[in-house]
Every structure is written in structure tokens, then in C-alpha cells.
LOSENU-205950 format. One record per atom (N, C-alpha, C, O, CB): residue in one letter; x, y, z. Coordinates in steps of 0.02 Angstrom, whole numbers, plus 50000, padded with zeros to 5 digits. Glycine has a CB too. Layout:
BEGIN
AXYZ...
***
This chain:
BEGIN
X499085093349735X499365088249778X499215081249750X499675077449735X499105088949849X498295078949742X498385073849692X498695073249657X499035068249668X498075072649664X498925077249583X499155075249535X499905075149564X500285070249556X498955079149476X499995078349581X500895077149602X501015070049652X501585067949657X501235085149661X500425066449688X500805061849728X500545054649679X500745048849684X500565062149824X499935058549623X499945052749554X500515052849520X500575047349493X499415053849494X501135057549501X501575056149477X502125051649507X502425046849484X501715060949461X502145054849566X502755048749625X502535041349615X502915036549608X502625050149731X501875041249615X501765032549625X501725029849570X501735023749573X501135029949660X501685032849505X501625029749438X502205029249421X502385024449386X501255032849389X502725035249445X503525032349433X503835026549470X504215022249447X504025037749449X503565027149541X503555020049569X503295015049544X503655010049543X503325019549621X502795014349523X502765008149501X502925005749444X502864999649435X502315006549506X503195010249389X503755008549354X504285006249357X504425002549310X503895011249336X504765007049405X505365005949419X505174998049471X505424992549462X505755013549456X504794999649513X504524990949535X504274985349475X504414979349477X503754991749587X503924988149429X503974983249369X504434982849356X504674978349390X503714983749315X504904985649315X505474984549292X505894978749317X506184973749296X505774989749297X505794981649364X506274975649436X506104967949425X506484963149416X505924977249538X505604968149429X504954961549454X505294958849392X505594953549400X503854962949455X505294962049323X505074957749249X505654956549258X505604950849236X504774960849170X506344957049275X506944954349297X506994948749354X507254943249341X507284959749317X506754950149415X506874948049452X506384939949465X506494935549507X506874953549489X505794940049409X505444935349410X505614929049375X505544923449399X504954937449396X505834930449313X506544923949279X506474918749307X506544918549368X507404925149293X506344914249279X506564906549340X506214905849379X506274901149418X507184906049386X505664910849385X505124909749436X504374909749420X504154912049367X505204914549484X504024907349463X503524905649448X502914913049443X502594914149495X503434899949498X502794916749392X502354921149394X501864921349325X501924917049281X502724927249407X501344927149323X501344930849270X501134937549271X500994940749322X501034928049231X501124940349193X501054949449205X500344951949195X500004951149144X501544954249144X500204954749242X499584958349196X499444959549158X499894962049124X499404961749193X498634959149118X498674963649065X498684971849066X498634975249117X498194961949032X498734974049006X498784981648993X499494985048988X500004981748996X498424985149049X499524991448974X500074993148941X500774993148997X501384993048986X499895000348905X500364993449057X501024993349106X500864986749166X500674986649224X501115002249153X501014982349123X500984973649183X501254974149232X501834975949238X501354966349163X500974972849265X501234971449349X501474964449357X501314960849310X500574972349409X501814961649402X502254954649394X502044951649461X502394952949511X503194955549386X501424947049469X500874942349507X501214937149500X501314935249443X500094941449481X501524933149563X502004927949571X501314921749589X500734923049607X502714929949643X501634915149575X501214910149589X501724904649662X502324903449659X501034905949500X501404903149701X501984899549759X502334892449743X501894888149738X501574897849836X503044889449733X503194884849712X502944880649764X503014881349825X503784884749692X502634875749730X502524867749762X503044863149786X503444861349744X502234863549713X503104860849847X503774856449846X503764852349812X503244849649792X504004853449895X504494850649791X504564843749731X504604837249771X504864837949827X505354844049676X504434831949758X504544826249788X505134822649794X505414821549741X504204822949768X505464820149854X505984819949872X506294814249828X505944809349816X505984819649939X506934814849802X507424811249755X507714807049801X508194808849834X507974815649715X507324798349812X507794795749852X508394793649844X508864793649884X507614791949872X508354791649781X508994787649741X509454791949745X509944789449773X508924785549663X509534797749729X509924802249736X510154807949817X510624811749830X509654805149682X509574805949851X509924807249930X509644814549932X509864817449982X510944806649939X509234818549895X509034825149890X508484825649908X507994823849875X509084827849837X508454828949981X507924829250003X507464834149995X507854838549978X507994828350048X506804837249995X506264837849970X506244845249989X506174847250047X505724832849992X506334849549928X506404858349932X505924861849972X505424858249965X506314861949860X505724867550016X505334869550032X505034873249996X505364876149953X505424870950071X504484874249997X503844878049954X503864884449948X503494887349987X503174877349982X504164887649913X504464894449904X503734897849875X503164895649867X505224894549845X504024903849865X503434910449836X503964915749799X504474917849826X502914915549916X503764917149745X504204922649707X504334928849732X504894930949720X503934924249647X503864933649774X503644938249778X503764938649871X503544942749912X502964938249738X504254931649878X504464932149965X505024931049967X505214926649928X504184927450018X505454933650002X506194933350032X506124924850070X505684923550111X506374941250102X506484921050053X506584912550056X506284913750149X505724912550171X507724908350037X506654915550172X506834914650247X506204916150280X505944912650323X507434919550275X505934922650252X505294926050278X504774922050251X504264922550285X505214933750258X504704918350202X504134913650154X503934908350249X503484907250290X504734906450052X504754906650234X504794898650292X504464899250361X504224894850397X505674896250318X504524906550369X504404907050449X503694912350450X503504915750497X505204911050498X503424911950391X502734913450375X502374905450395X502144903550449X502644916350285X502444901450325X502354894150340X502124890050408X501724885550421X502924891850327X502684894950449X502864889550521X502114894650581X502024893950642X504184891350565X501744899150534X501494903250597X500724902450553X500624906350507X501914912950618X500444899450563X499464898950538X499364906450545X499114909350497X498754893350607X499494909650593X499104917250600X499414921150553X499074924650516X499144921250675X500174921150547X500354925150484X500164921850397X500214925650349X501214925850492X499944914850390X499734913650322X499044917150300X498844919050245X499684906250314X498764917350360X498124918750347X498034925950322X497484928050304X497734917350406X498604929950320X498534936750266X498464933250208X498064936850178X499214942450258X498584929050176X498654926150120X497874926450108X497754928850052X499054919050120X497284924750145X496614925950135X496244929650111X495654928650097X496424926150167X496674936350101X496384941450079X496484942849981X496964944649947X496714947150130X495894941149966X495784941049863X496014947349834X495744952849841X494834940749828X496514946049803X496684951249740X496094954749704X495694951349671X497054947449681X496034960849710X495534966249700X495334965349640X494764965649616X495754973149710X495824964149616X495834965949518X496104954149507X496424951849460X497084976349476X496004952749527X496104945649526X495704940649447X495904935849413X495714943349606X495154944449446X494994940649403X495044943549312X494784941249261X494324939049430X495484949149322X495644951849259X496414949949274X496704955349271X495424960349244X496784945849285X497414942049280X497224937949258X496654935649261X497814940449327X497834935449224X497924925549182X497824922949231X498054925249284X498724921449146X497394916449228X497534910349269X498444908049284X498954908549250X497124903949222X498344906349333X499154902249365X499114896949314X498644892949310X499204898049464X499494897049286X499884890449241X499734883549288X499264879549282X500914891849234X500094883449318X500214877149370X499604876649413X499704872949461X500904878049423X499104878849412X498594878249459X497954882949456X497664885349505X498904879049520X497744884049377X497214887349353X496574886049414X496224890949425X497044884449273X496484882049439X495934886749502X495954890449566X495454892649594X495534883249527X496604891049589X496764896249627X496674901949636X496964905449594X497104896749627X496424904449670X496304912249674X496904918249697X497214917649750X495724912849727X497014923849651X497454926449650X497484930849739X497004932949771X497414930149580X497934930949750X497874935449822X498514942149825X499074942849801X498024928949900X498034946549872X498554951949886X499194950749902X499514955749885X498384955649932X499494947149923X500124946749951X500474941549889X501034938949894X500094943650038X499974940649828X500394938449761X500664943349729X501084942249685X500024935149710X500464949349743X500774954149694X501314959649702X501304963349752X500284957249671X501784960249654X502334963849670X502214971549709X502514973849758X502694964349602X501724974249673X501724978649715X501234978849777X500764982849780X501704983449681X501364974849818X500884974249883X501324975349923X501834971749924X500484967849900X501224981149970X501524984750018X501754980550090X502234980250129X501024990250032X500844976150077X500884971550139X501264965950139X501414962850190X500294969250157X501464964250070X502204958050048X502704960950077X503044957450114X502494956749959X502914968850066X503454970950094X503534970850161X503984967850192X503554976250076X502954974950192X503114973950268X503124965150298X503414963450349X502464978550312X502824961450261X502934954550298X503504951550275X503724947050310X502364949450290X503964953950192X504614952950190X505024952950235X505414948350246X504804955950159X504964960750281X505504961450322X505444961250402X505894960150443X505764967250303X504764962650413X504534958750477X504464952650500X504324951550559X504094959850488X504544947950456X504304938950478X505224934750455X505374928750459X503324934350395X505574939650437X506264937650392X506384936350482X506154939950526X506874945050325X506794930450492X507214929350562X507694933950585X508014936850542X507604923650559X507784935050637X508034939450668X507944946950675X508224950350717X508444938450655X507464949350623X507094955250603X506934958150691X507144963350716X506304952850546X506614954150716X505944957550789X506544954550839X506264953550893X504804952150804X507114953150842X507424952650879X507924958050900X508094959750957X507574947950866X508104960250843X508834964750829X508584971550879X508034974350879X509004967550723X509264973250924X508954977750949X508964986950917X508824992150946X509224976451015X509204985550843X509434990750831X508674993550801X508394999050805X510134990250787X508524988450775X507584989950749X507134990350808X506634993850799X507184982750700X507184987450869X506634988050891X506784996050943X506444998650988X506414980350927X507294997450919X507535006350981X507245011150909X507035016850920X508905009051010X507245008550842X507055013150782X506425014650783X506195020250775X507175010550716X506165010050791X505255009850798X505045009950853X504435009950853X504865003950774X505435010150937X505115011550985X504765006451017X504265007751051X504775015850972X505015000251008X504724991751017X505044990851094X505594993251110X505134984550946X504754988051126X505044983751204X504654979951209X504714976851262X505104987151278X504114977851169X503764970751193X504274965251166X504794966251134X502914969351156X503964959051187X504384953251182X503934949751133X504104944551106X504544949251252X503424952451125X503024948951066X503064947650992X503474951050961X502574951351065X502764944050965X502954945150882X502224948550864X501694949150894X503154936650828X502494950350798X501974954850744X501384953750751X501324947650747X502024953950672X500924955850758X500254951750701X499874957250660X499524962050677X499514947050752X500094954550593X499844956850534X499214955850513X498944950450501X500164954950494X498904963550507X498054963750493X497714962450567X497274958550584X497754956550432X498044966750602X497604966350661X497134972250684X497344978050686X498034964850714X496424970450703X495964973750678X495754979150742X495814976650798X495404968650649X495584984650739X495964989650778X495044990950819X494514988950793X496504997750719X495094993650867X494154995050890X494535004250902X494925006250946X493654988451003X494205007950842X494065012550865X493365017350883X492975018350837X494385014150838X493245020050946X492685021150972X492335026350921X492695029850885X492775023451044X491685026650918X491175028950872X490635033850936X490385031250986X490735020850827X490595039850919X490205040850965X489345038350984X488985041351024X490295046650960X489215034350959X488695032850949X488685026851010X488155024951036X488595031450874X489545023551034X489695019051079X489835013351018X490135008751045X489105017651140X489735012150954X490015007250926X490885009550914X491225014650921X489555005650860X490995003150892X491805003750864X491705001650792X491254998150769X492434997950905X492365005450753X492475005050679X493284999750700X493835001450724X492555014950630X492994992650673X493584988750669X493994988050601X494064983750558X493394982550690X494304996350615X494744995350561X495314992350563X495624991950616X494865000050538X495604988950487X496154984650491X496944988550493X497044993950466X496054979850427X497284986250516X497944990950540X498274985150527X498174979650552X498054994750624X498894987950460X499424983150428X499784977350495X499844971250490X500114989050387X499994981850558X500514977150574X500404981750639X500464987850648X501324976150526X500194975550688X500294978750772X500964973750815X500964967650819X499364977350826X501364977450837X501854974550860X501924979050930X501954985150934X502454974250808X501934974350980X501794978351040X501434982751045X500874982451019X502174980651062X501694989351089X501044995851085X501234997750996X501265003950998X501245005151159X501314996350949X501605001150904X501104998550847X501184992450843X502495000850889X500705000350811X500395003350761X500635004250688X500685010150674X500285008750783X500775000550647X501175002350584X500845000750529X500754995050509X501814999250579X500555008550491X500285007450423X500905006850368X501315011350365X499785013850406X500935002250333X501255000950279X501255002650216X500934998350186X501224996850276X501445006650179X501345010850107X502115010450045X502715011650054X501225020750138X501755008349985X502315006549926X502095012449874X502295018249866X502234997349887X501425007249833X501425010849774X500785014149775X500515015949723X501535006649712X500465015349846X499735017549836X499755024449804X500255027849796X499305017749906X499245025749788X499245033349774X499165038749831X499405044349824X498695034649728X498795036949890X498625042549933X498505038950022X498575032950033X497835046449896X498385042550059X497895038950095X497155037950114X496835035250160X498045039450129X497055040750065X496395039150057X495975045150079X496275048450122X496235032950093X495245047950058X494825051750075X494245049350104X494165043250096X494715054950031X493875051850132X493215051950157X492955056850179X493235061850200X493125048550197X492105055050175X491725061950194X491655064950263X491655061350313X491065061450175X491575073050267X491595073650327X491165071450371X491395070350426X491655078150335X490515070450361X490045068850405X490465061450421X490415060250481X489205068850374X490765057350394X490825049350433X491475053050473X491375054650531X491045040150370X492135054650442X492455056150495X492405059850572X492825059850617X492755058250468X491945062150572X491625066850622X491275064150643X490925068450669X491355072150609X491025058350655X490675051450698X491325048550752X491195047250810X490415043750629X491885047850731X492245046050795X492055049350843X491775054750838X492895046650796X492205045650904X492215048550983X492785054350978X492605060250982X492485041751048X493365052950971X493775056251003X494285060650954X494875062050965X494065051651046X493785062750887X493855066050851X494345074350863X494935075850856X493245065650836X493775077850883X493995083850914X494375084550988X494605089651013X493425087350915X494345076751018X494685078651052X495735077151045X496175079051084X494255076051105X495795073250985X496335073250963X496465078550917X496935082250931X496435067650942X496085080050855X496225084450803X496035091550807X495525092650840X495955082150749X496465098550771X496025102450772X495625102250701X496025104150658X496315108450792X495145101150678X494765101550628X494945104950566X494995102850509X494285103750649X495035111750595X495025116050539X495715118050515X495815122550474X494645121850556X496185114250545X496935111650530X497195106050459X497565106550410X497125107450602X496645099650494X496405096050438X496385096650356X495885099250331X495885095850452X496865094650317X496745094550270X495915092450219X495585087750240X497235091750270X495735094950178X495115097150162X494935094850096X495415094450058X495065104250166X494435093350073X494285093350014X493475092449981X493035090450018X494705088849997X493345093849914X492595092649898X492535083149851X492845080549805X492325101049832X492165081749880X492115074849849X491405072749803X490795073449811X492185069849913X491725070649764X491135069749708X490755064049720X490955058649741X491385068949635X490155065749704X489535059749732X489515058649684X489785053249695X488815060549767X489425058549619X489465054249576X489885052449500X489965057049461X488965054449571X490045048049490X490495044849435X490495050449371X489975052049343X490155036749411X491235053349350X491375059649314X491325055349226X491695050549211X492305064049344X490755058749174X490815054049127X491335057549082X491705062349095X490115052049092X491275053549022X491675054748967X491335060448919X490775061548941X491785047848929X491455063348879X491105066248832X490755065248794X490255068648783X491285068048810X490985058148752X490315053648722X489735053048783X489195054648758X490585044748699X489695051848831X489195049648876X488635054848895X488215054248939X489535047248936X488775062048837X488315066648839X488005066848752X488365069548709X488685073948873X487655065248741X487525064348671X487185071548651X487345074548599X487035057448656X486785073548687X486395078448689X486915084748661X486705089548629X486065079048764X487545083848677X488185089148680X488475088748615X488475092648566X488805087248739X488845080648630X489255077548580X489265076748517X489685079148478X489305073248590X488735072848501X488335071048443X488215076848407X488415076248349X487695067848459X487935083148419X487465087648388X488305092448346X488315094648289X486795093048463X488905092648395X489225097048367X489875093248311X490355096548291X489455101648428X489765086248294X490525081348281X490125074748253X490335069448276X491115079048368X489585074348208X489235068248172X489525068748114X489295064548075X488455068048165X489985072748087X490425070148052X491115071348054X491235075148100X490255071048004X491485070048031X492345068448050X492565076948079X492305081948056X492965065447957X492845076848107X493355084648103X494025083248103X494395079348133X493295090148170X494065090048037X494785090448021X495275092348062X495895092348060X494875093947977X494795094348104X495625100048181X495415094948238X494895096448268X495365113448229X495765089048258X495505086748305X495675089348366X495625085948417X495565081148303X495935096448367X496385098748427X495395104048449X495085105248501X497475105348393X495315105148393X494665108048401X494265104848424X493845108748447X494415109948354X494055097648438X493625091148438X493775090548512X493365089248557X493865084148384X494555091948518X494775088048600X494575094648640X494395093448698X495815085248617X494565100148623X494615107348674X493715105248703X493475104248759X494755117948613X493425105348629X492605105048653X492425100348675X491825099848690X492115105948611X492985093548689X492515086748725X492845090248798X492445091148844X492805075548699X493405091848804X493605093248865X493125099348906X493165100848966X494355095148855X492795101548869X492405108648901X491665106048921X491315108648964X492325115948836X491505100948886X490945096748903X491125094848993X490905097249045X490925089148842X491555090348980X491805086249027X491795090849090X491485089149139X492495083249007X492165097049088X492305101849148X491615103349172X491495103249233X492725108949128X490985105249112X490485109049160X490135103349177X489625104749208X489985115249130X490215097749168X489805092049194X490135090549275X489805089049324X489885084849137X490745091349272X491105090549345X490645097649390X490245096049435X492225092149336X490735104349375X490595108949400X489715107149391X489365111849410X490975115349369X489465103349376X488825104249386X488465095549431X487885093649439X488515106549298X489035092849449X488975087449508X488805090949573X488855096749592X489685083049520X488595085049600X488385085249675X489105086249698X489495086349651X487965078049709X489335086949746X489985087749801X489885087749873X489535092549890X490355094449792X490095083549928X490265083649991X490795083750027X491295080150018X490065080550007X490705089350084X491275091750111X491855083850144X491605079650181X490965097750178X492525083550123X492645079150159X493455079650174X493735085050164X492385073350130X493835073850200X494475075150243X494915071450196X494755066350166X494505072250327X495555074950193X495975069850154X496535068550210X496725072150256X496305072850076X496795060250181X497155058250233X496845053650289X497025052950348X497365063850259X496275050350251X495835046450306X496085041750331X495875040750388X495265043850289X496555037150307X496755032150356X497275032550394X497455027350423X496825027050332X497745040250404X498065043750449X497705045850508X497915045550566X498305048650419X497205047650492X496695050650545X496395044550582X496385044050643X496055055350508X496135039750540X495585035550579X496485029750609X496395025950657X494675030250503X496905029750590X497415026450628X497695031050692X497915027550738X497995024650577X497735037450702X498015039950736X497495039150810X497695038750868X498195046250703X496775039150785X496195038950850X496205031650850X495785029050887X495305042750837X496425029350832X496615020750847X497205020750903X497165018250959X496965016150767X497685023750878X498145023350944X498125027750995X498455026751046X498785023650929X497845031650990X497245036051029X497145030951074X497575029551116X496495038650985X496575027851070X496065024251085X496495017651127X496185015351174X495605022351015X496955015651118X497295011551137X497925011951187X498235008051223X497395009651088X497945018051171X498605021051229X499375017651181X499875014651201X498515015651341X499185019651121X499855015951107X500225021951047X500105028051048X499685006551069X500585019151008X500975025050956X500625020050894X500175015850892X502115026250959X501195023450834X500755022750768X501365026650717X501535032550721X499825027450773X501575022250677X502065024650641X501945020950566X501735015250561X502785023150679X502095025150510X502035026850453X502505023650413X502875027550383X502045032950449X502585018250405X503385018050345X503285019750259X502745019450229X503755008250342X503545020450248X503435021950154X504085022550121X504615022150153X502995030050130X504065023950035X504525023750024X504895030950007X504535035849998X504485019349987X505515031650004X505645040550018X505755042849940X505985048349923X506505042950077X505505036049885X505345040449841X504765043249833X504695047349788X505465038549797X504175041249880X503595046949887X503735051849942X503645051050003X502875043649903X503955057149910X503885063649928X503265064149940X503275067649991X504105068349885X502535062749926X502115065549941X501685062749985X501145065250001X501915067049898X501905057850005X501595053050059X501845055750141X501555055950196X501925044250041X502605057950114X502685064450179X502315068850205X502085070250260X503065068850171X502305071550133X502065078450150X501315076650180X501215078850236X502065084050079X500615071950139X500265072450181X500165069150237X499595068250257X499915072550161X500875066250281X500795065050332X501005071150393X500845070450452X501085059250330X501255074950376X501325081650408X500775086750411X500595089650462X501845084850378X500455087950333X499985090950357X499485087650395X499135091750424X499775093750314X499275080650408X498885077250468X499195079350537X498865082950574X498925068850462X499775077450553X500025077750599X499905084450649X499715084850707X500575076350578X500085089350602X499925097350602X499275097050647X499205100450699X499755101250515X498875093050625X498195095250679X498135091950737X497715093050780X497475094050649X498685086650739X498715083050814X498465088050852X498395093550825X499455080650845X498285087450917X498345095550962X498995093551011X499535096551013X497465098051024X498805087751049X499285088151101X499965085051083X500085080351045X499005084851161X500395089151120X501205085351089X501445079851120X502055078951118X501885089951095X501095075851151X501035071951207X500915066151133X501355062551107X500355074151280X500455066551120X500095061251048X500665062751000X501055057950994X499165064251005X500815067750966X501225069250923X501775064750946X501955060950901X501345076350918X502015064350988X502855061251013X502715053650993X503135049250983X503115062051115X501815053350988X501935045250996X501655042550907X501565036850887X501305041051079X501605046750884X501775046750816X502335047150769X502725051850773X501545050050802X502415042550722X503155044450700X503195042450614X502725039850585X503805039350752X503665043750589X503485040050509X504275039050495X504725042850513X502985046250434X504355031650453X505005032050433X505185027950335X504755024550306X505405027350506X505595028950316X505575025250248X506015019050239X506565017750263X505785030050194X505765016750211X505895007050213X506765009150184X507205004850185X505174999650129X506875015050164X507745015450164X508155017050224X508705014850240X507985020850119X507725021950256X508045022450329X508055015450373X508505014550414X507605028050372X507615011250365X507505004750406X507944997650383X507954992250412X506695003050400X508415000350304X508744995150280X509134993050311X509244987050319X508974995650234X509414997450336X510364997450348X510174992050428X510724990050445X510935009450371X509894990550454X509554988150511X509564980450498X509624976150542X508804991250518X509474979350427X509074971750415X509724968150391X510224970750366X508324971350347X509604961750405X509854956450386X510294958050320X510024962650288X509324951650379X510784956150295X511324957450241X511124953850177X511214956350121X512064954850265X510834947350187X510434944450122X509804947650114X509574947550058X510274936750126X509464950850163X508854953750162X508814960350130X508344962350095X508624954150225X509454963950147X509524967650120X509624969650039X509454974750009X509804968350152X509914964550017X510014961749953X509444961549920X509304965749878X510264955649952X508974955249942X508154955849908X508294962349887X508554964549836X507374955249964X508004965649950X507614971449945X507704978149878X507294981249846X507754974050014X508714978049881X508804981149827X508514979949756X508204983749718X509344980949825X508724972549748X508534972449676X507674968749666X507404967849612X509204967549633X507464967349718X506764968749690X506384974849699X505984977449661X506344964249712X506554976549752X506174983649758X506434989949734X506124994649710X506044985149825X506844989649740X507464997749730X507505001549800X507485007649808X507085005449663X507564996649852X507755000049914X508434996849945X508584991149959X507144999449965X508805003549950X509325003149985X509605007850024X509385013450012X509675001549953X510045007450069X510015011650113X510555017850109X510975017450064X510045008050169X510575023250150X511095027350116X511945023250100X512285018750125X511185034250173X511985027250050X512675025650033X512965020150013X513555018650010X512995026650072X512165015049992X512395009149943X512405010049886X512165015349869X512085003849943X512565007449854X512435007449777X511865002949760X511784997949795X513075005049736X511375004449699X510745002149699X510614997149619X510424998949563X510255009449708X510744992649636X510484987749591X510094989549531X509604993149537X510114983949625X510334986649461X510174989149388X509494987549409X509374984049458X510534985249311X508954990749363X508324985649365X508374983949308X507854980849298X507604987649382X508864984049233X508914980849199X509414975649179X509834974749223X508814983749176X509494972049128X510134968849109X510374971949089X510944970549069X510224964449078
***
């Protein structure tokens, strides 16, 4: 299942580069290093207004935002402030050209999931339309708020304030592009919620052994390495079998703890649990495997009462819904479009 939902997202994020190194032209970015760059936009500065000429003073755009959705980010302090959150990998990117002390942020980079959902959630008319808010199950009159931090109960009586992409009314929405999974954890922490067993059946739960500590290389056993290859070999197919056999009994001879895969399905679902509300999934429907392990989670819901208020949908099913320029973005930077469009080159 790993390796198969590592193939979906590495082809994804191929085809999202591709896009980006097109779609960035004329705009203000740069690429990562390494063999497959990612395309990290920098935000245009307004230009100063041309009096002589009667041209008044551009708004402050961002590469990596749909114009409309940038503006009415701008106009809301609580939605800029996702912008707060530091690019993980930030300081192994180029400096910004235009503003070398800036710090790189998540919502600079093409593939940030949480750019997408605030693409098409903060775009005007998005939280109005009633055809989206009957899709997702919306009747509040409220707007979004993105990164809102969730109290789920701990039996101990504390809460785990985990962060939840996008709460919009009762509704709950984790956001997913190019991740690889949803993440694992051990069983002993998952099994600290309150209301664990009383939402899940356990042994339904998808499963797994987790390694306590960091898997080395084959050089990193000298004792092994060294003694059989201190001088050249002629069969390096012979060289690779015996570094690889190193490598395996060093895995089989790690520590391992029992733990759950699918953790931030689980610790989101006892969030809306906990809240009396629903909780829905969007992704893209070229991960096939982001489905699947949202079904086998689901599978252990117990009651169908919770289940109903769970739901998952893909940012292609949710196109045909959005705005007609929005829709546009979306094709040719992302490669989402909805059935029965035709889908934008990602090359020239």
C-alpha cells in the first residue's frame, strides 16, 4: 500500500511541476534544488502609481494564487495569517530575488494543498453558491476559517489541539494534493483519546509495525561492509545484492512498535466526534490511494449515524461548481478539471 500510494504522489507531483515550470513565466518564483524542482512563487509588490499617465497602482499579486482569491485573502487578517506558517524545507531553497530576507512559507509552494483549498475557498462567490454548499453539506452563513485548531478530548481530560485545514460551519475539511499518506502513529498515543473505542472498532483499523529507529545505509555498517568490498568489484550486481542483504537484516533486527495507519483520518474523525459536527476529505482522484485508505478507516467507524456524517470528495468532482475563470486556474496549474473537459497541455 505504501509503495503504491508512493507511486500516485510522485506521479503527481510530476505533472504539478510540469505545470508550475509553465505556468510560472512572467512570474515571480524559483525552483528547488535537486533533480525534480518544485516551483516556490515569491508575492508581487505593488508598483507605484503612474500619475502622469493616469494608471493606477496594481494590486499585490502572488504566483501560486488565483488573482481574486489572493485579494479577498488580503482583505481578511485571519485568512493571511496561514501565510505564518515556515516552509519545512525553506532554508534549502534560493533566496527570493526581490527580497532575499524573507522567509519562505507553506502556502509559497506549488505543491501546497493548503494554497489549493484557500484557492478555491476564499475565490468570491465560492461560500456563497448554493450548488457547493448542498455538495459539502454547508447551511451556515459563515465564512471559512483556515487552520482552525480542533480540541479533541484525551482521556486523561486534556485535549490534543489538533490543526484541521478548513472549518466551515459544522463541516471539518482535511485538504490533500501531493502528500504521500495520512500519516502514522503509534498505538499507545492513538489509544489515549477519550472516545477512541467508542467511535472505532480497533481491530478493523488499519495496522502497522513502526520503526523506532532511523534505517541506515550499508556503508554505515563497516563491521559488514568494509571487510567484504576494500577493493573494487568487478560484478557490481554482486556488491548491490550484498549491500542490500546487509540493509534487510539490520531492518529485521530494529526495535518496532505496534501502530495505526491513517492517523490524521482517525484523530479528525474523533474531532468531529467531539464536536457534533461532520468531516470531509477532498483530494485529488488521481490518488487512488488516498481513497482507498480512507475506506479502510471509515470501515471501523461503528455507528452509521457518524459514518453519514463523514464524507470524501475530489477537487474534480468540486470543479464543475466553481467559478469559470477559477476553473481555468485550476486546469492549467494544477491538472484539475472536471468531467468531460478537456485538460490543459502542461507543456508547450
Amino acid at each position: 500500500m505504501a509503495e503504491k500510494g508512493s507511486h500516485f504522489a510522485s506521479m503527481l507531483r510530476s505533472e504539478i511541476g510540469l505545470r508550475n515550470r509553465k505556468y510560472a513565466q512572467g512570474r515571480l518564483h524559483v525552483e528547488s534544488y535537486g533533480g525534480a524542482p518544485v516551483v516556490v512563487y515569491v508575492p508581487d509588490h505593488p508598483v507605484d502609481e503612474d500619475v502622469s499617465a493616469g494608471t493606477p497602482a496594481r494590486a499585490c499579486r502572488h504566483g501560486n494564487f488565483f488573482d481574486a482569491a489572493y485579494a479577498a485573502m488580503q482583505a481578511r487578517p485571519e485568512w493571511m495569517r496561514r501565510f505564518n506558517k515556515i516552509h519545512a524545507q525553506g532554508r534549502s531553497l534560493p533566496r527570493p530575488v526581490h527580497d532575499p530576507s524573507r522567509k519562505w512559507r507553506e502556502l509559497d509552494s506549488s505543491m501546497s494543498s493548503d494554497a489549493l483549498l484557500m484557492n478555491v475557498f476564499c475565490t468570491p462567490g465560492v461560500m456563497e453558491a448554493p450548488a457547493v454548499r448542498r455538495a459539502l453539506g454547508v447551511d451556515s452563513q459563515t465564512e471559512p476559517v483556515f487552520g482552525w485548531r480542533a480540541r479533541v478530548p484525551l482521556k486523561s481530560g486534556r485535549f490534543d489541539r489538533t490543526e484541521v485545514d478548513m472549518r466551515w460551519g459544522g463541516l471539518l475539511v482535511e485538504a490533500k494534493l501531493t502528500e504521500g499518506d495520512f500519516q502514522s502513529c503509534k498505538a499507545a498515543v492513538v489509544e489515549t483519546y477519550r472516545d477512541f473505542d467508542v467511535v472505532f472498532e480497533r481491530e478493523l483499523l488499519p495496522r502497522l509495525e513502526l520503526r523506532t529507529a532511523r534505517v541506515k545505509e550499508a556503508v554505515e555498517f563497516p563491521e559488514e561492509f568494509t571487510q567484504e568490498f576494500e577493493a573494487p568489484v568487478e560484478d557490481a550486481e554482486v556488491a548491490r545484492v550484498f549491500q542490500a542483504e546487509i540493509v534487510r537484516r539490520a531492518i529485521e533486527a530494529q526495535p518496532v512498535d505496534a501502530g495505526y495507519a491513517g492517523y490524521q483520518l482517525i484523530r479528525n474523525v474523533l474531532a468531529a466526534y467531539a464536536e457534533g459536527e461532520s468531516f470531509c476529505v477532498v483530494h485529488d482522484e488521481r490518488r487512488p490511494d488516498l481513497r482507498e485508505a480512507w475506506f479502510q478507516v471509515m470501515a471501523a467507524v461503528k455507528s452509521a449515524e457518524m459514518r453519514v456524517r463523514c464524507k470524501v470528495m475530489t477537487w474534480q468532482e468540486l470543479t464543475p461548481l466553481l467559478p469559470e475563470e477559477l476553473q481555468e486556474f485550476l486546469d492549467v496549474k494544477y491538472g484539475i478539471v472536471g468531467a468531460g473537459r478537456r485538460l490543459a497541455s502542461a507543456v508547450d
